[in-house]
C-alpha positions in Angstrom: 112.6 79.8 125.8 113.4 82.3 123.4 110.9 84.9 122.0 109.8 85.1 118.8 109.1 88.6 118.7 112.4 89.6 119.5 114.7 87.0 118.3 116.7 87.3 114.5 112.9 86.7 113.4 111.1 89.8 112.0 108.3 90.1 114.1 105.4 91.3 111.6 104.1 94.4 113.4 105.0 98.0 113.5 104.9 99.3 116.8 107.6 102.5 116.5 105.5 104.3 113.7 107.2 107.9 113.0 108.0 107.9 116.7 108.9 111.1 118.0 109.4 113.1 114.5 106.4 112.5 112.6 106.7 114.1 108.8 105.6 117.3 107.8 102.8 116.6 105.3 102.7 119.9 104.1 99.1 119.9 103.7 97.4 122.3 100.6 97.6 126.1 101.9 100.2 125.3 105.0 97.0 123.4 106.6 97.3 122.6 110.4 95.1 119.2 110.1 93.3 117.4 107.1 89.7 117.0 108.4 88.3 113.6 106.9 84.7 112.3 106.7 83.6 109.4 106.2 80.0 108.2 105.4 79.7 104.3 105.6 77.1 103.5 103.5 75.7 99.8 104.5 72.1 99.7 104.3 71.0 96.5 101.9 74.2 94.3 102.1 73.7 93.3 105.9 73.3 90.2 107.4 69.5 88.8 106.2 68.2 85.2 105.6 66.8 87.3 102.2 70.6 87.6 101.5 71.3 83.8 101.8 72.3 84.1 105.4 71.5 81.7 108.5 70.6 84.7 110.8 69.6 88.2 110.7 71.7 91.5 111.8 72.3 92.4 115.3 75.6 95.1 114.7 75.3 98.8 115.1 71.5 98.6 116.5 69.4 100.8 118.8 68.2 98.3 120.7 69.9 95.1 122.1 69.4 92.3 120.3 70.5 88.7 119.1 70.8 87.1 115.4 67.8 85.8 115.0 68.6 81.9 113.1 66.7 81.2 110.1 64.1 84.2 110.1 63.8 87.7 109.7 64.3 90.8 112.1 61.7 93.4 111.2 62.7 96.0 113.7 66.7 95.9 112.6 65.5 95.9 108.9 63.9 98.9 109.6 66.5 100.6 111.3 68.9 100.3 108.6 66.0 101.3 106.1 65.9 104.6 107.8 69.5 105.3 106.8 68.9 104.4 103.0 65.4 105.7 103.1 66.0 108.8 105.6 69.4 109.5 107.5 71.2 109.5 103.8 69.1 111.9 102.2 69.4 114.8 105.7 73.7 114.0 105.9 74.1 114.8 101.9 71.7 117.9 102.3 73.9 119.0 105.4 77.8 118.9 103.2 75.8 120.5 100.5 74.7 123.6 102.5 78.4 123.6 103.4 80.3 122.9 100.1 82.2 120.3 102.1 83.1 116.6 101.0 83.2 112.9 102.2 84.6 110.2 101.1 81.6 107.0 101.2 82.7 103.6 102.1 80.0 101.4 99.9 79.0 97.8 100.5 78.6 96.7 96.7 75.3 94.8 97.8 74.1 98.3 99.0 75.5 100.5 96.0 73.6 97.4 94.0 70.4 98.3 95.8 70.3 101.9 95.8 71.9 103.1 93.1 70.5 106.5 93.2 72.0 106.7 96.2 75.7 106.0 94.8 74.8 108.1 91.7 73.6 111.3 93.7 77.3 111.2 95.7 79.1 111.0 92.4 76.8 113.4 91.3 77.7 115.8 94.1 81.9 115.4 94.1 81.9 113.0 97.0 84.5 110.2 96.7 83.1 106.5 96.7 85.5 103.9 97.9 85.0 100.1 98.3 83.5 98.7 102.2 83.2 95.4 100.4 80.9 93.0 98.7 78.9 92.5 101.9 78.4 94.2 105.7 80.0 90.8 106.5 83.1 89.5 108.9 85.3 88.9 106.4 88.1 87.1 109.7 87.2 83.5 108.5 86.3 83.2 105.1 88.3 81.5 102.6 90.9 83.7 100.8 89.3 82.7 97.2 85.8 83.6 98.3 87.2 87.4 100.0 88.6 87.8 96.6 85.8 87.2 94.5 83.8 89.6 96.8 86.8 92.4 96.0 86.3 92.0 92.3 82.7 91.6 92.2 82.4 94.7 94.1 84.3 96.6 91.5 82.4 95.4 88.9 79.5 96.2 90.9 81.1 100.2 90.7 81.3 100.3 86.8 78.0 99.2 86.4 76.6 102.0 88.4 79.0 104.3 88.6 80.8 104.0 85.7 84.4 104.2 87.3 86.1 101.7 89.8 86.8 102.6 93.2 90.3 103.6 94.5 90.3 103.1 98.1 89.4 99.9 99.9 88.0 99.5 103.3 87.0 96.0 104.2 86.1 97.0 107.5 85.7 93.6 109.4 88.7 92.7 107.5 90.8 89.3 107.0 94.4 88.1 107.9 94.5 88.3 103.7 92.7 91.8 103.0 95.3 93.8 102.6 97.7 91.5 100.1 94.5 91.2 98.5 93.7 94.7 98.0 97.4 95.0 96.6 97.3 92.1 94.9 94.3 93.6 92.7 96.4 96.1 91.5 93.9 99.0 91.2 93.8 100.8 94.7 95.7 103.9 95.6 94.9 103.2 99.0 93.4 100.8 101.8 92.0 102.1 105.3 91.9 99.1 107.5 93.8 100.4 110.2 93.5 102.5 112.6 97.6 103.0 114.1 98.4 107.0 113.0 97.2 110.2 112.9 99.0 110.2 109.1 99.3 108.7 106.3 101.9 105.8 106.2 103.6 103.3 103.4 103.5 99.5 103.5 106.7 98.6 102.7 106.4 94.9 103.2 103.2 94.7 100.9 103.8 93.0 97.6 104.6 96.8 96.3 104.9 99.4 98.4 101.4 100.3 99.5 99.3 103.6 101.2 97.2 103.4 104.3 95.2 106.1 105.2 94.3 104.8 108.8 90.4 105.5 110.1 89.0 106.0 113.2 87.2 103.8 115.8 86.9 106.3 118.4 85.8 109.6 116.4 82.5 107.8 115.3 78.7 107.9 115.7 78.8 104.1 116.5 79.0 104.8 120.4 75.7 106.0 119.9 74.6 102.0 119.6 73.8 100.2 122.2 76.3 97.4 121.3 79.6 99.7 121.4 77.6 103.0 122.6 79.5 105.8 125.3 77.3 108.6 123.7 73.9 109.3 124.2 73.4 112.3 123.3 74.4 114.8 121.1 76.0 116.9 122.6 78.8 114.1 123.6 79.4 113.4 120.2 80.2 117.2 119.4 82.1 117.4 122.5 84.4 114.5 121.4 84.6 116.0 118.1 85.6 119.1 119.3 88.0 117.9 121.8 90.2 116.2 118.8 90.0 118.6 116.7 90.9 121.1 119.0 94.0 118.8 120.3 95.0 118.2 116.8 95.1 121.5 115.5 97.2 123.1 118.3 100.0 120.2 117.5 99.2 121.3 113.8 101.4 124.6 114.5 104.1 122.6 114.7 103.5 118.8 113.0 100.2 118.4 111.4 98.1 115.9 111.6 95.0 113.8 109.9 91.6 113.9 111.8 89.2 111.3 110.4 85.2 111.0 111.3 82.9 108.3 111.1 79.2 108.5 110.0 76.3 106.4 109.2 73.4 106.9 107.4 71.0 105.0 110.2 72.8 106.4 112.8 74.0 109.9 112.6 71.6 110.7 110.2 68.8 110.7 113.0 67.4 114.2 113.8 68.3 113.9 117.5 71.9 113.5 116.5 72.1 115.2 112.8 73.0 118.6 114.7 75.8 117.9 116.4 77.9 117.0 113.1 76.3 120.6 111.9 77.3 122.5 115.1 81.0 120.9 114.5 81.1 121.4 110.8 80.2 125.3 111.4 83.1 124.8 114.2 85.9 124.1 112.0 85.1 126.2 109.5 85.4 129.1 111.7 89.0 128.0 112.1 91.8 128.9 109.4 94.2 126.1 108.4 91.5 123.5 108.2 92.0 121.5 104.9 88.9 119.4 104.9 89.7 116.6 102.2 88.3 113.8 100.5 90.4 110.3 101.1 91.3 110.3 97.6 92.6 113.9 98.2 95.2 113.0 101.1 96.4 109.5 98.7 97.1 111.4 96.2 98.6 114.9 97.8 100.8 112.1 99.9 102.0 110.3 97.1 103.1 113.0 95.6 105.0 114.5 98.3 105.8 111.7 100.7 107.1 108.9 98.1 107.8 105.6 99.0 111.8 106.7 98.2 111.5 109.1 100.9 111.0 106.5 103.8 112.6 103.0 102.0 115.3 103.6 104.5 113.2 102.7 107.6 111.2 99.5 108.6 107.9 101.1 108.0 104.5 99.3 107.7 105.6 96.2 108.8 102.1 94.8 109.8 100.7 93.8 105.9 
C-alpha cells in the first residue's frame, strides 16, 4: 500500500520549516527578539442563547462548567463582563504607564458592543486586527457563511473605527480560513498558526501570503480551569521569563519572534495583572528587545524578507 504522504503526491504540510538556518530578520536597531502582545478581545460575541445560539459559553472559564442548552449562564456572562467592564480597562492602563503596544484581536460582535473599547485602542496606537465575526468554532460551518462573517466583520471595523483591519486571526479556524482570508484580498497577514518562532510566506496560497504564527503555550489561558497549568502568578511570569530568556540568548546569533497571549477576563484580574507588569519591567531592562505591534513585524518582513527571497524553496505548504 503505498503512502500518500510520501508518494509523487504533494503532501499539503510543511514540516522542514527554515530547518537548521533560520533567516536573519534583521529586526529595527539589530534587535535580538521582537516581543509581541496580544490582547484577545472577546467579551460580547460569545456563545449566548441572546446571540441566537442553542447553548451558552463554557471556554476559557474559572470554574468547570457545561453549555447550558436553551438558557442562559449568569455566572460565565459575568465572567466575561469583567474583562469588558474591568480586566480591559487595568491591561490598557498597564502599556500606557509603559509606552509599549499590542496588537488586539477583536471579535466584530464585541468591537460592535463596546465600541469605546475599540476606539480608546485606536486612540492609544494599539493595532486592531480581525478574531472574527463571532467567539465561535468556525471547523464546520459552511464556507459561504465563514465568509460572510469575514466581511461583515470588516464592515463592522469601518463603522467604528473608521479603517479596516489588516491582520486576521480566526482563532478556532476552518479547513477554508486561510484561502478565505487571501481570497478577500485586504490582509497583510493572518496568525492562525502556531509552527515558528518567525515570520514565514505561504507560497501555496492563491498569492503568496504572510503568517505571523501565535502562541498557545505563552498564554494566560492555562490559568482556566479547562486548559489551566498555572495557578498562580508567579507561574505565568516564570514561563514568560523562561522564553524570553531562551529566546534572546539564541537572538545573539539568529533572532527570533516571542508572542504573548492576553485576555481581558483573564489576565486582567488583580491576582494575575502583576505578573505581566513584573515581566514587562523585565524586558525592558534588557537591550535589543524590539517590542512590536503585529502590523510592525508584517510590514518590517515584507520589506526585507520578500516572497522573491524564498520562491526557491517549498515554503508554507500547509494553506
Amino acid at each position: 500500500m503505498s503512502d500518500s504522504s510520501t508518494n509523487a503526491s504533494r503532501y499539503p504540510r510543511d514540516l522542514i520549516g527554515y530547518g537548521a538556518a533560520p533567516p536573519d530578520p534583521n529586526w529595527p536597531g539589530k534587535a535580538r527578539i521582537a516581543v509581541q502582545f496580544v490582547l484577545n478581545v472577546e467579551e460580547g460575541g460569545e456563545h449566548n442563547i441572546l446571540h441566537g445560539d442553542r447553548h451558552s459559553e463554557y471556554h476559557l472559564s474559572e470554574t468547570p462548567t457545561e453549555p447550558l442548552m436553551g438558557t442562559r449562564n449568569l455566572i460565565i456572562e459575568s465572567f466575561y463582563e469583567y474583562g469588558s467592564r474591568a480586566g480591559f480597562w487595568r491591561i490598557m492602563r498597564l502599556f500606557k504607564e509603559r509606552g509599549l503596544h499590542f496588537t488586539a484581536f477583536v471579535i466584530g460582535m464585541a468591537l460592535q458592543r463596546t465600541p469605546d473599547a475599540g476606539r480608546a485602542m485606536l486612540e492609544a496606537g494599539h493595532e486592531i486586527a480581525t478574531h472574527g465575526y463571532r467567539w465561535i468554532d468556525y471547523k464546520h460551518m459552511p464556507p459561504s457563511v465563514e465568509q460572510e462573517h469575514i466581511l461583515r466583520t470588516i464592515e463592522i471595523h469601518k463603522e467604528v473605527l473608521g479603517e479596516r483591519p489588516l491582520g486576521f486571526y480566526q482563532g478556532r479556524c476552518s479547513v477554508n480560513s486561510r484561502r478565505l482570508c487571501v481570497e478577500e484580498g485586504g490582509f497583510l497577514y493572518d496568525s492562525d498558526s502556531y509552527a515558528d518562532d518567525l515570520p514565514y510566506w505561504c507560497l501555496n496560497c492563491e498569492r503568496p501570503h504572510l503568517i505571523i504564527p501565535y502562541t498557545s503555550d505563552v498564554t494566560d489561558m492555562k490559568f482556566q480551569t479547562t486548559t489551566g497549568s498555572f495557578s498562580c502568578g508567579n507561574q505565568f511570569f516564570n514561563y514568560l521569563k523562561d522564553t524570553f530568556d531562551c529566546l534572546y540568548v539564541e537572538g545573539e546569533l539568529a533572532p527570533k519572534m516571542m508572542s504573548v497571549a492576553m485576555h481581558s477576563r483573564i489576565l486582567g484580574r488583580p491576582g494575575r495583572i502583576q505578573s505581566l507588569a513584573r515581566f514587562l519591567d523585565y524586558i525592558l531592562g534588557h537591550e535589543g528587545v524590539w517590542v512590536a505591534r503585529r502590523i510592525d513585524i508584517a510590514r518590517h518582513w515584507i520589506k526585507h524578507h520578500s516572497p522573491a527571497i524564498v520562491a526557491g524553496r517549498d515554503e508554507g505548504a500547509d494553506c
